[in-house]
C-alpha positions in Angstrom: 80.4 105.7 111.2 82.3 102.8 109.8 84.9 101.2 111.0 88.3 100.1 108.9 87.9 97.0 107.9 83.8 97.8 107.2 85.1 100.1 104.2 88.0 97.2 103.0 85.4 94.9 103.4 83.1 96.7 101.4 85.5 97.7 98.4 86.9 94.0 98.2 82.9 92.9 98.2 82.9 95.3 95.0 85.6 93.8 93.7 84.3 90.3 93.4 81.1 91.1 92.7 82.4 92.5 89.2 84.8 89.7 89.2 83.4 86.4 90.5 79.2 87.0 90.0 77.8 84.2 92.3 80.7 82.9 94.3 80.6 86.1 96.5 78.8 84.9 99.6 80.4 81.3 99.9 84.2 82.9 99.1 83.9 85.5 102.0 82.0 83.8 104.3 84.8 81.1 104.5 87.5 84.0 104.9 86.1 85.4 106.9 85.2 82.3 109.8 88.6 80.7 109.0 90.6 84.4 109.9 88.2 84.5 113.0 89.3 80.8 114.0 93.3 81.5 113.1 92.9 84.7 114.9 91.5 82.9 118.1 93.7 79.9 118.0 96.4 82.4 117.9 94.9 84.9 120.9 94.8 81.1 122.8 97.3 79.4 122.2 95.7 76.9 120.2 93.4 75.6 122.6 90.0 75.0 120.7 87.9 75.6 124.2 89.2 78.4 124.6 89.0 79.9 121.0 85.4 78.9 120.9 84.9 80.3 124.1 85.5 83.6 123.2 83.8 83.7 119.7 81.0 82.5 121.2 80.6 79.3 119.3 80.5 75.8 120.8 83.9 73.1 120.8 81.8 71.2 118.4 81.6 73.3 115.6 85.0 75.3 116.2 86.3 71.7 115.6 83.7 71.4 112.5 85.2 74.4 111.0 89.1 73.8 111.7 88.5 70.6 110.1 86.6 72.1 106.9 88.9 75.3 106.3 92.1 73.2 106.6 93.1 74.6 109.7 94.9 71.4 111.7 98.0 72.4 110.4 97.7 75.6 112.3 96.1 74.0 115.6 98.8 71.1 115.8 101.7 74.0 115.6 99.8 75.8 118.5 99.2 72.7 120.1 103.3 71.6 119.9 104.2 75.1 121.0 101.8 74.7 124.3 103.2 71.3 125.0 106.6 72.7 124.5 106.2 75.3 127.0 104.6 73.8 129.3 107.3 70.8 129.8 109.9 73.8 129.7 108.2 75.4 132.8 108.0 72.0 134.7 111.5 71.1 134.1 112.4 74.3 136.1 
């Protein structure tokens, strides 16, 4: 049985193949970690530990990979949010 995303997966996979011959593999592999890293900053907030934490990976390399897709836009945005919040509670 596949799952959704298994059958978009494989028709976009398809797609490139006919369309970018030998930039498959590299192209989705970095979609696919950097939506896995936005998804888990999001679920947490933006706090890396915890992101890496529940994909399994180490801080190290969740830090590698934020840096290498681009992502510290994202992570700062979280981060200000958190700090944001958490002044807002203390000042209660």
């Amino acid at each position: 049985m596949h799952l959704p995303w298994i059958n978009a997966l494989t028709h976009h996979t398809n797609y490139l193949l006919a369309q970018q011959a030998g930039q498959v593999f590299h192209a989705m592999s970095r979609e696919f970690e950097s939506t896995l890293i936005r998804c888990a900053l999001a679920a947490t907030g933006g706090c890396r530990m915890n992101a890496a934490r529940l994909l399994g990976i180490g801080r190290n390399t969740i830090t590698r990979k934020i840096n290498a897709f681009g992502l510290d836009s994202i992570d700062d945005s979280s981060r200000q949010m958190r700090k944001s919040q958490s002044r807002s509670k203390r000042s209660k």
